[in-house]
LOSE-174461 format. One record per atom (N, C-alpha, C, CB): residue number from 1; residue in one letter; atom name; z, y, x. Coordinates in Angstrom, 2 decimals, decimal comma. Atoms other than C-alpha are relative to their C-alpha. Glycine has a CB too. Layout:
<sites>
NUM	A	CA	Z	Y	X
...
</sites>
This chain:
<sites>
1	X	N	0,52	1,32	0,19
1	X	CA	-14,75	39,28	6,51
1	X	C	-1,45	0,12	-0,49
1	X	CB	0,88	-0,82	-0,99
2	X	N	1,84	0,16	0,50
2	X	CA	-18,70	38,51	6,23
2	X	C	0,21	-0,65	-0,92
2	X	CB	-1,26	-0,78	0,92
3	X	N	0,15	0,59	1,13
3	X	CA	-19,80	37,59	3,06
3	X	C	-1,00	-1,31	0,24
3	X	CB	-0,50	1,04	-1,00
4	X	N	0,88	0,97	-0,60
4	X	CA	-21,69	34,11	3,06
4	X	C	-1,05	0,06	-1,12
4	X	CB	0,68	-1,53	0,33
5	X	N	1,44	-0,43	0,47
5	X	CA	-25,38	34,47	1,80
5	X	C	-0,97	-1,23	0,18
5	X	CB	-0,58	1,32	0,91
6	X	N	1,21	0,94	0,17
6	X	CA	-28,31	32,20	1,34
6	X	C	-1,05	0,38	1,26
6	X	CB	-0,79	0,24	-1,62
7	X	N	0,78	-0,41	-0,86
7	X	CA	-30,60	32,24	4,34
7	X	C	-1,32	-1,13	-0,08
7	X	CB	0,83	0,14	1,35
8	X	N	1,73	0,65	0,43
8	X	CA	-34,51	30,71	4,30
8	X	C	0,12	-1,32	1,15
8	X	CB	-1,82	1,47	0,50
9	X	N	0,55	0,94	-0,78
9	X	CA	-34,86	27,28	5,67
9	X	C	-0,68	-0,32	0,85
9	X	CB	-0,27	-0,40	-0,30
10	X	N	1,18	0,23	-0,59
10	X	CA	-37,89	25,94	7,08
10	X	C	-0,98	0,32	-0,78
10	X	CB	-0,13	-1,19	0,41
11	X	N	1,10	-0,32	1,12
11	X	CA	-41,28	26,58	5,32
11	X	C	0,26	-1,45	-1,50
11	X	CB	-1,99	-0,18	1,05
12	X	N	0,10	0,55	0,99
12	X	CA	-42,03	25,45	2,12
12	X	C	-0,88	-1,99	0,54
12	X	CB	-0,90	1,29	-1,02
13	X	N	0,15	1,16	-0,34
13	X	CA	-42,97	21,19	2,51
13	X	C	-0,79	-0,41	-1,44
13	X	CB	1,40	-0,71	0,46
14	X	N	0,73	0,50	1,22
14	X	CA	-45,64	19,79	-0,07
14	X	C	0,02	-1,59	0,11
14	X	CB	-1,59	0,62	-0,08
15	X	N	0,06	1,33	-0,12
15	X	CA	-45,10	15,73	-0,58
15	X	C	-1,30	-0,79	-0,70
15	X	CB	1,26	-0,45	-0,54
16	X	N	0,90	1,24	0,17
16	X	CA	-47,46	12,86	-0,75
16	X	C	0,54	-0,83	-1,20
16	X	CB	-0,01	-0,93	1,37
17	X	N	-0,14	0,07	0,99
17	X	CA	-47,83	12,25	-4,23
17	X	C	-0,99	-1,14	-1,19
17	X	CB	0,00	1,25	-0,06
18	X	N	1,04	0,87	1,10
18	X	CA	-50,33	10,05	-5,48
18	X	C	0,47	-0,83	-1,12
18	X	CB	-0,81	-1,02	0,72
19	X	N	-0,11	0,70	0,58
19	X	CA	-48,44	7,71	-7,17
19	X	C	0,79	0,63	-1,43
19	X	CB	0,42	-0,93	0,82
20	X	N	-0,53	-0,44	1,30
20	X	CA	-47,24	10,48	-9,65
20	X	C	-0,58	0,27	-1,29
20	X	CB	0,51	0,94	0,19
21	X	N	1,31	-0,23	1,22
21	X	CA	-50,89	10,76	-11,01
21	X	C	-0,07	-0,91	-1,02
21	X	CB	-1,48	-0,11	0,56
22	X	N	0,76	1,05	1,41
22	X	CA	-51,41	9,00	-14,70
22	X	C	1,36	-0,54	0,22
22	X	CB	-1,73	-1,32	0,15
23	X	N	-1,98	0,19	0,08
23	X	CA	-47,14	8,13	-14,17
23	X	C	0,14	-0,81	-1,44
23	X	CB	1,17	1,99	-0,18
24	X	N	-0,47	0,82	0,85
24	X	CA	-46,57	6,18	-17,11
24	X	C	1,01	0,29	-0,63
24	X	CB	0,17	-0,95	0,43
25	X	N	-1,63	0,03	0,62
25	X	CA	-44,04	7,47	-19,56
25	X	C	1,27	-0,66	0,42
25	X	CB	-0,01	-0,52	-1,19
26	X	N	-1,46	0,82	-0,47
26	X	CA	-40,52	5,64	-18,55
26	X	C	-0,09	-0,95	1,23
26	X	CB	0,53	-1,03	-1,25
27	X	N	-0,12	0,71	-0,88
27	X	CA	-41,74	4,72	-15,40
27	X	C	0,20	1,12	1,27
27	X	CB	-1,13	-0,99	-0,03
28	X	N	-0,34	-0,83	-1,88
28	X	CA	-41,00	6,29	-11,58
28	X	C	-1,03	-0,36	0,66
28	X	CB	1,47	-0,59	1,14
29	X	N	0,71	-0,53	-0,53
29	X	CA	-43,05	7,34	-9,42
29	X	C	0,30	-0,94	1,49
29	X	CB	0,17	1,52	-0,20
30	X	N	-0,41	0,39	-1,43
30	X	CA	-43,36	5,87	-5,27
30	X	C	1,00	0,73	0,67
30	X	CB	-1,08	0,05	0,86
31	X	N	-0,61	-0,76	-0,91
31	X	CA	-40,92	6,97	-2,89
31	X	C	-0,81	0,92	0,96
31	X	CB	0,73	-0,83	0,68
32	X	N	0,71	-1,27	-0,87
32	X	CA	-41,95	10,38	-1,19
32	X	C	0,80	0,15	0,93
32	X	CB	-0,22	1,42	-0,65
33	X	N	-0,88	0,01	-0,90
33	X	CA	-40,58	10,87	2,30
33	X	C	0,09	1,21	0,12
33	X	CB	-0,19	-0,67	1,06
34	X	N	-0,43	-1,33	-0,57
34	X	CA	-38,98	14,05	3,17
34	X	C	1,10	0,03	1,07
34	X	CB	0,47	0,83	-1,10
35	X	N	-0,34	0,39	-1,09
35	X	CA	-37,96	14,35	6,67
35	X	C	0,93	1,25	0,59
35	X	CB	-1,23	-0,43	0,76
36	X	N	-0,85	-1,15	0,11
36	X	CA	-34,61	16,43	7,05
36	X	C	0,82	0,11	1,19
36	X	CB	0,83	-0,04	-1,19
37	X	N	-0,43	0,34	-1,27
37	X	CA	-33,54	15,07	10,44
37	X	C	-0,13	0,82	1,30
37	X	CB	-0,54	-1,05	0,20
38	X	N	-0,11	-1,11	-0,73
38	X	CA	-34,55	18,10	12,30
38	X	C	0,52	1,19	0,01
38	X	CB	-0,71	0,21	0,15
39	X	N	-0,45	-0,52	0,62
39	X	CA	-33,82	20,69	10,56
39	X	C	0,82	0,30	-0,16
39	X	CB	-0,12	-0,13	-0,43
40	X	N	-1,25	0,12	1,10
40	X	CA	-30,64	19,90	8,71
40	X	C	0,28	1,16	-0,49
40	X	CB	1,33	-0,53	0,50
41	X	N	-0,20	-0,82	1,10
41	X	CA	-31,15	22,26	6,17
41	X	C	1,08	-0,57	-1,36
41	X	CB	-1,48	0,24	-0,47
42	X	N	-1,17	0,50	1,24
42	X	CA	-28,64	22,24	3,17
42	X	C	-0,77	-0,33	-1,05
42	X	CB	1,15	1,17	-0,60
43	X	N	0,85	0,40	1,52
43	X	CA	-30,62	22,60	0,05
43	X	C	-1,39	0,18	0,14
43	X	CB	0,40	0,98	-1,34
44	X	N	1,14	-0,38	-0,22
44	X	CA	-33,88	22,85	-1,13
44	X	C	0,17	0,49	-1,97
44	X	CB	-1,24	-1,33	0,83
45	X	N	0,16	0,30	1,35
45	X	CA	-35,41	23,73	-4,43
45	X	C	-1,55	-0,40	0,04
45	X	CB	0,42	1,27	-1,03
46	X	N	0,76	1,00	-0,50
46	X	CA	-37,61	21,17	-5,60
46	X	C	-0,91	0,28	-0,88
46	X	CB	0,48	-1,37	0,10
47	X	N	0,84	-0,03	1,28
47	X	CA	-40,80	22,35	-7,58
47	X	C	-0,82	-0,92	-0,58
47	X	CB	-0,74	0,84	0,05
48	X	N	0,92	1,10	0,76
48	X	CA	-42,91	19,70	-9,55
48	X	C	-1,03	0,81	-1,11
48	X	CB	1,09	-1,18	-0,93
49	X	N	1,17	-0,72	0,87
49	X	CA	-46,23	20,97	-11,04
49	X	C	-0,41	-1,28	-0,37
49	X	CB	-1,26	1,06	0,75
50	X	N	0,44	0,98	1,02
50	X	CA	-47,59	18,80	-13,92
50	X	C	-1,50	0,35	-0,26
50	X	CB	0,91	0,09	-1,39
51	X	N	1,54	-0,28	0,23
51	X	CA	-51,59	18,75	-14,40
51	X	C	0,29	0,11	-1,75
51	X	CB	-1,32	-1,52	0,67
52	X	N	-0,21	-0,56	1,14
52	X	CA	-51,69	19,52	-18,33
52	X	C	-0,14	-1,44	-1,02
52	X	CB	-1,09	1,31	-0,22
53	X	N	-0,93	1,06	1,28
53	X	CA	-49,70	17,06	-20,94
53	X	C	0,51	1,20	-1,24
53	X	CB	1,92	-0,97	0,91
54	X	N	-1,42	-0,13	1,13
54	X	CA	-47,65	17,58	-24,14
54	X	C	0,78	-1,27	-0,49
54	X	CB	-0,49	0,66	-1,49
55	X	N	-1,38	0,88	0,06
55	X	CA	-44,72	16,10	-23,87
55	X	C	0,47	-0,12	-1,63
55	X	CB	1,34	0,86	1,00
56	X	N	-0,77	-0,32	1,01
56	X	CA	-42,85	15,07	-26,72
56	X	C	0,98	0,54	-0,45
56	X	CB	0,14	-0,48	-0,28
57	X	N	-1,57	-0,04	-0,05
57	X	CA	-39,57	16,41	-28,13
57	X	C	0,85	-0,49	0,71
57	X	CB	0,46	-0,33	-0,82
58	X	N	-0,84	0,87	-0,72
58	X	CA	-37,08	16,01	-25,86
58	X	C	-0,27	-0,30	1,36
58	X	CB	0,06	-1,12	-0,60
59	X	N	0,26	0,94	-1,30
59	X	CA	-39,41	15,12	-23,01
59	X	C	1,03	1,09	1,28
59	X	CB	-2,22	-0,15	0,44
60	X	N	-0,44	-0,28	-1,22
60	X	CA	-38,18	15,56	-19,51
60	X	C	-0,40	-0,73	1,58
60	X	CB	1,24	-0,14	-0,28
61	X	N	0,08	0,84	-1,20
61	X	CA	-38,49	14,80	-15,96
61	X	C	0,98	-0,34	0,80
61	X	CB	-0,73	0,42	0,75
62	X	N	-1,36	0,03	-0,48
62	X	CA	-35,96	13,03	-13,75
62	X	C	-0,49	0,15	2,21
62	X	CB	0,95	-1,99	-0,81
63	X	N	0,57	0,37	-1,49
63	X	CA	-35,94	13,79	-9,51
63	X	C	1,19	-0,92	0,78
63	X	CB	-0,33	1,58	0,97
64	X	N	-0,80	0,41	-0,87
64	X	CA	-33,90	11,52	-7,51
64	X	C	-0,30	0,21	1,43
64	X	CB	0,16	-1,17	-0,25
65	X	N	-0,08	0,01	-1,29
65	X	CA	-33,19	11,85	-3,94
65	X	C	0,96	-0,94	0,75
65	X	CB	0,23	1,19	0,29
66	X	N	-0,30	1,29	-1,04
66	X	CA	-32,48	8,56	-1,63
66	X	C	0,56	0,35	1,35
66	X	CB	-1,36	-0,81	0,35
67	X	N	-0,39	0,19	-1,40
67	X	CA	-30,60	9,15	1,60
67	X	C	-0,35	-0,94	0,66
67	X	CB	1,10	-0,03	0,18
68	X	N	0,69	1,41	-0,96
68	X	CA	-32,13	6,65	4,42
68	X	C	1,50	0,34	1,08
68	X	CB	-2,26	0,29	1,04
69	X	N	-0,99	0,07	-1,25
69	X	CA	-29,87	5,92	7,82
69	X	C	-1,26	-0,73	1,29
69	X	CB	1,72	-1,30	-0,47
70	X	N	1,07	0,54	-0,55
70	X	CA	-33,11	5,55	10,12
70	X	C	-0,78	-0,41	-0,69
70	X	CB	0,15	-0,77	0,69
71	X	N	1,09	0,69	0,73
71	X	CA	-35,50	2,65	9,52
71	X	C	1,00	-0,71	-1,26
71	X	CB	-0,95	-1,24	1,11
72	X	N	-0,85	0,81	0,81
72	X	CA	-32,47	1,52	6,99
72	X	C	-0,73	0,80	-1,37
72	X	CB	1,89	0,13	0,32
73	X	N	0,24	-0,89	1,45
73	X	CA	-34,00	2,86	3,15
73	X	C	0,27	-0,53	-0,90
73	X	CB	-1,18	0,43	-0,41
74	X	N	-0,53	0,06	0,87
74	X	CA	-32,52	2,44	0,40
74	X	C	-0,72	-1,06	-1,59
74	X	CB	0,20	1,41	0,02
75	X	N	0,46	0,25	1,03
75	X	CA	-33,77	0,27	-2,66
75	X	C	-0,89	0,71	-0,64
75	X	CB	0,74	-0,17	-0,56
76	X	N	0,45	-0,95	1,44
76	X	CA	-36,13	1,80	-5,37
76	X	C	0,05	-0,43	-0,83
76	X	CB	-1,10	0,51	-0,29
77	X	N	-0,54	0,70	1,24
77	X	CA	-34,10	1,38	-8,14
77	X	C	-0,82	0,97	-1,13
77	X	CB	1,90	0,02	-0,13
78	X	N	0,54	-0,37	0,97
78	X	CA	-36,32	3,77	-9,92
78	X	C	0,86	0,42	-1,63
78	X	CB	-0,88	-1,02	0,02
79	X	N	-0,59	-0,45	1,30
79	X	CA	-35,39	4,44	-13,93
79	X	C	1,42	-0,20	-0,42
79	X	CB	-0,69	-0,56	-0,95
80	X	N	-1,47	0,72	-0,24
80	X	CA	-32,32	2,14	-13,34
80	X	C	1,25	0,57	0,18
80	X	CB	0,00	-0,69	1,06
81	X	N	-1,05	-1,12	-0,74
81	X	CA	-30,38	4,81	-11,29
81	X	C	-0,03	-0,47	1,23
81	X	CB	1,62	0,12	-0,51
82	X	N	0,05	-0,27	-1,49
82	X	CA	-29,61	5,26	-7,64
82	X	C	-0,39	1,31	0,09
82	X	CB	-0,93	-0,89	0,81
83	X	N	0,49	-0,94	-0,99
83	X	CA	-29,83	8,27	-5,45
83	X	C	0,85	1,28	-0,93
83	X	CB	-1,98	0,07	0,24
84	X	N	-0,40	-1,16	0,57
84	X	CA	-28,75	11,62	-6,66
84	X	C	-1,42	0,45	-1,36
84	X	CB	0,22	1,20	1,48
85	X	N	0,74	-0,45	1,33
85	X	CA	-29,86	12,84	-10,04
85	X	C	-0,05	1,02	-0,68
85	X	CB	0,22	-0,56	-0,82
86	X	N	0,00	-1,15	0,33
86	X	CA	-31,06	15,71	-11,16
86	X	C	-1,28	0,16	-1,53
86	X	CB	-0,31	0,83	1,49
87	X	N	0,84	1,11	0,93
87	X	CA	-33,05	15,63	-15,00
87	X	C	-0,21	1,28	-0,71
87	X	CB	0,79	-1,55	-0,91
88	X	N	0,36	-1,43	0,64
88	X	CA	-34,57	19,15	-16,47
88	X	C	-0,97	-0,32	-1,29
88	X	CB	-0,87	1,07	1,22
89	X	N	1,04	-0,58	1,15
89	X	CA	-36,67	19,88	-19,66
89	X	C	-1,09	0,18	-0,28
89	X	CB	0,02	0,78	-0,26
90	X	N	1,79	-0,29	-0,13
90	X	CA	-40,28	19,79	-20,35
90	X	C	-0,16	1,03	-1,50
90	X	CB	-1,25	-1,97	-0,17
91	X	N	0,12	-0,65	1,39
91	X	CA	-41,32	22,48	-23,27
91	X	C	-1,12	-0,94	-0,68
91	X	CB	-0,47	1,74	0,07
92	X	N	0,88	1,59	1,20
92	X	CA	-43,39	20,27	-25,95
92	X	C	-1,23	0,72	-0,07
92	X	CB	0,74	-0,47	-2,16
93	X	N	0,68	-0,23	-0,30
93	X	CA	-46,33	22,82	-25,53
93	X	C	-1,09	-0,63	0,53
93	X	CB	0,37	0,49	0,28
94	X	N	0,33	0,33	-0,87
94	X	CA	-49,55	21,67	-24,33
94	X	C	-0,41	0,84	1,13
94	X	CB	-0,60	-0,62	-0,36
95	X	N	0,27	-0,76	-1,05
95	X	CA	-50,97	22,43	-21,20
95	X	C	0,71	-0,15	1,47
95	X	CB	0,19	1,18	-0,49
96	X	N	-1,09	0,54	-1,02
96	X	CA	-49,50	22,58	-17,63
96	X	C	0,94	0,34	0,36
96	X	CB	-0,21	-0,16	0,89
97	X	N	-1,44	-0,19	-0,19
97	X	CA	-45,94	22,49	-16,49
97	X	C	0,30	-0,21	1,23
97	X	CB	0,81	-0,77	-0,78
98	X	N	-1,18	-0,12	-1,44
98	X	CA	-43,59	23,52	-13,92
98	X	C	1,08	-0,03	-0,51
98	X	CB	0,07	1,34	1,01
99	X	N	-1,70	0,42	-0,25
99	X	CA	-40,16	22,41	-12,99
99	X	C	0,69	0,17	1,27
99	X	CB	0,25	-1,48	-0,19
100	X	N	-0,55	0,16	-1,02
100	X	CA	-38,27	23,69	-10,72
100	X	C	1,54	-0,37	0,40
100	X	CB	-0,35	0,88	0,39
101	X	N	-1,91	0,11	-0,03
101	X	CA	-34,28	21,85	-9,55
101	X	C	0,27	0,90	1,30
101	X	CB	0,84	-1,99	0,33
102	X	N	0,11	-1,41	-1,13
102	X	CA	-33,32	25,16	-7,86
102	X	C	1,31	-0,81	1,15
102	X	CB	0,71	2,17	-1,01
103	X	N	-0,60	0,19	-1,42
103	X	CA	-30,64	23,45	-5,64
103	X	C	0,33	-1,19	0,16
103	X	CB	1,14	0,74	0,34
104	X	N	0,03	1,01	-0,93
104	X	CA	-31,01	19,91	-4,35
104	X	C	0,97	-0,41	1,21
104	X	CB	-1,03	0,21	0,45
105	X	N	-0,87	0,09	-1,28
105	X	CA	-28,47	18,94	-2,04
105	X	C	-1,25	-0,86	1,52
105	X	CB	1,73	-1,29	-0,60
106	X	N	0,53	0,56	-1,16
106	X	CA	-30,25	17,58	1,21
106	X	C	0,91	-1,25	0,60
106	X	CB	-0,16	1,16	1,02
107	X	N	-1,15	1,10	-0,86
107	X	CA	-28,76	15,00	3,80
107	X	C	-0,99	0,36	1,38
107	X	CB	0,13	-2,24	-0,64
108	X	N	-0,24	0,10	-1,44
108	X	CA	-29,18	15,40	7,64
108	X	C	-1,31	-0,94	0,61
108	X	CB	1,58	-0,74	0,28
109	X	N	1,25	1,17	-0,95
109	X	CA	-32,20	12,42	8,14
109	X	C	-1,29	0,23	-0,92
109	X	CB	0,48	-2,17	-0,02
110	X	N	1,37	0,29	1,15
110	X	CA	-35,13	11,42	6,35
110	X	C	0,27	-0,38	-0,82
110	X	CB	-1,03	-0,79	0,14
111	X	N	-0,73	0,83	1,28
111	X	CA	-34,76	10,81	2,80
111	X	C	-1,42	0,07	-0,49
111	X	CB	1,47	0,77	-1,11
112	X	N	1,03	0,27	0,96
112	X	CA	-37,36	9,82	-0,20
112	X	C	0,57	0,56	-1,12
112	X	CB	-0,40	-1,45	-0,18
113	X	N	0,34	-0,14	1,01
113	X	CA	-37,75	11,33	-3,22
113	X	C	-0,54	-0,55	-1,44
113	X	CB	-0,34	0,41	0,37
114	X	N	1,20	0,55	0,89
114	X	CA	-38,97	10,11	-6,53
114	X	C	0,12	0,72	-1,43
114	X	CB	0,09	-1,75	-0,20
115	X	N	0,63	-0,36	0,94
115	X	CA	-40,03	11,12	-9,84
115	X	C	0,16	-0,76	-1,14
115	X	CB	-1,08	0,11	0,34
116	X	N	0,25	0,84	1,14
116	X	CA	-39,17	9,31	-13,25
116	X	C	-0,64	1,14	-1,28
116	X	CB	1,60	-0,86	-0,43
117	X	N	0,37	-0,50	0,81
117	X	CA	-41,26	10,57	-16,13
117	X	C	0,64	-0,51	-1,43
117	X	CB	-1,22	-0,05	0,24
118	X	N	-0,47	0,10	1,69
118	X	CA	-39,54	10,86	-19,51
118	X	C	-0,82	0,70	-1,09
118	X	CB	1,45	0,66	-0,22
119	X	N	0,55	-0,98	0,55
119	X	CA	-41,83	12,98	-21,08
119	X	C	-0,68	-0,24	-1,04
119	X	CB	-0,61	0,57	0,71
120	X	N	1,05	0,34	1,23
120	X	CA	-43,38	10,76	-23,86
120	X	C	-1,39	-0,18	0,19
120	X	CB	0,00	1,01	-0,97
121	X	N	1,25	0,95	-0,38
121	X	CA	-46,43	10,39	-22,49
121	X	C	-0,54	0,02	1,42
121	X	CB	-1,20	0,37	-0,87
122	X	N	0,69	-0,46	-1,10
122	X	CA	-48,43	10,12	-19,43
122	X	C	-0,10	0,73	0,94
122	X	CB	-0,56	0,18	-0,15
123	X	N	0,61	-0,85	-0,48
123	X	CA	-48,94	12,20	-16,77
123	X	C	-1,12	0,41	0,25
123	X	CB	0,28	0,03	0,56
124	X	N	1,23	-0,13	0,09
124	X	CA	-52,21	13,90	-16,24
124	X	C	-0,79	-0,73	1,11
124	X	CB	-0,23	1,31	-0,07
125	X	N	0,53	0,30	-1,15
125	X	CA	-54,50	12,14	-13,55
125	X	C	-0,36	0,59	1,18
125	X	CB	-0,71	-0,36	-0,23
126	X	N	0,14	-0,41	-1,37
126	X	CA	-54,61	14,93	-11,22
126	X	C	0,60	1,92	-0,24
126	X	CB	-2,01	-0,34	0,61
127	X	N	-0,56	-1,29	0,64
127	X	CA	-53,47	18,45	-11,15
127	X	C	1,61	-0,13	0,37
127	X	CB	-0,32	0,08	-1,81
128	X	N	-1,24	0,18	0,15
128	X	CA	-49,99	17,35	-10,39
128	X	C	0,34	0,64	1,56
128	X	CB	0,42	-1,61	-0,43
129	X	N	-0,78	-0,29	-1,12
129	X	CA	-47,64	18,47	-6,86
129	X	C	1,75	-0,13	0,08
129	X	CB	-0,40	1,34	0,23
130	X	N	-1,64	0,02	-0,45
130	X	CA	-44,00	18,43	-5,47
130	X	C	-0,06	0,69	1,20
130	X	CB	0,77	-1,54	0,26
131	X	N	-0,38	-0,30	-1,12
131	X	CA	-42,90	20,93	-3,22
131	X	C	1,05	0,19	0,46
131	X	CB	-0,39	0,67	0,25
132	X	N	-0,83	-0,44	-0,47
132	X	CA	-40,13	21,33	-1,27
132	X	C	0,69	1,02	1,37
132	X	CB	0,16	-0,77	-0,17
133	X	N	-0,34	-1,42	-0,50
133	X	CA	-38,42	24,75	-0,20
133	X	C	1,44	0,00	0,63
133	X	CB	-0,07	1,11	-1,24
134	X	N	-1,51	0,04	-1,10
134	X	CA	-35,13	24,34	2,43
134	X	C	0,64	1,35	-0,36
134	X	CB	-0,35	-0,03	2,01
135	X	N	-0,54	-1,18	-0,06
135	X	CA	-32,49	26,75	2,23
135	X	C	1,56	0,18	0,75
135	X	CB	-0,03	0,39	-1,38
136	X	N	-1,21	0,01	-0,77
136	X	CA	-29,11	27,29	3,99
136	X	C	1,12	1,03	-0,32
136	X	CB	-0,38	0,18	1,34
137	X	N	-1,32	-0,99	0,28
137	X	CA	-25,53	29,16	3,55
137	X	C	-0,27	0,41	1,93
137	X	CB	2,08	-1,11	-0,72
138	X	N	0,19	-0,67	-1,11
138	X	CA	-25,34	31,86	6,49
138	X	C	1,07	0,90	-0,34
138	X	CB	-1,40	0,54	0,30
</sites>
């Protein structure tokens, strides 16, 4: 019996991000489209680079991911909830930060992304990214 193994997706995918610049403590970010409808990769992992904050105690960032069904998309319920939720750790350090949610489930079409900042304050006005890295069972 073959053992089942992790095999490499598609390339790495960098999203359209503007609206994560200067983010607003307890607020979310625009929907980012990520387009999985070719593909159909399983996971991804999802990195988020932060231009340079200090967070407070506690801070964190949250990523949701929206399944669409075509031109059908989903609400942006933003801080509220919806979508799949995934919600990691910021160190209270200043300076800049990475986050990466190493396994993301995917879905089969185009989905959106978004971004709620918990982090106590601000995000920086520029300096920031989201990439996403596909991956597959083989």
């Amino acid at each position: 019996m073959a053992a089942i193994k992790y095999i490499q997706g598609g390339g790495a995918s960098s999203l359209t991000l503007s609206s994560v610049n200067s983010l607003a403590n307890g607020s979310s970010s625009g929907l980012m489209t990520y387009d999985n409808s070719t593909n159909l990769d399983l996971y991804a992992s999802v990195a988020v680079s932060l231009g340079s904050i200090t967070p407070s105690a506690g801070g964190s960032i949250t990523l949701r991911v929206y399944s669409t069904q075509g031109a059908t998309v989903p609400d942006d319920t933003g801080s509220v909830g919806g979508g799949d939720t995934y919600t990691l750790p910021l160190t209270t350090s200043a300076g800049a930060k990475v986050v990466v949610f190493p396994m993301v489930r995917l879905y089969p079409e185009s989905m959106r992304f978004q971004i709620t900042n918990n982090a106590g304050v601000s995000f920086a006005a520029s300096g920031n990214s989201v990439s996403v890295k596909p991956y597959n069972e083989g």
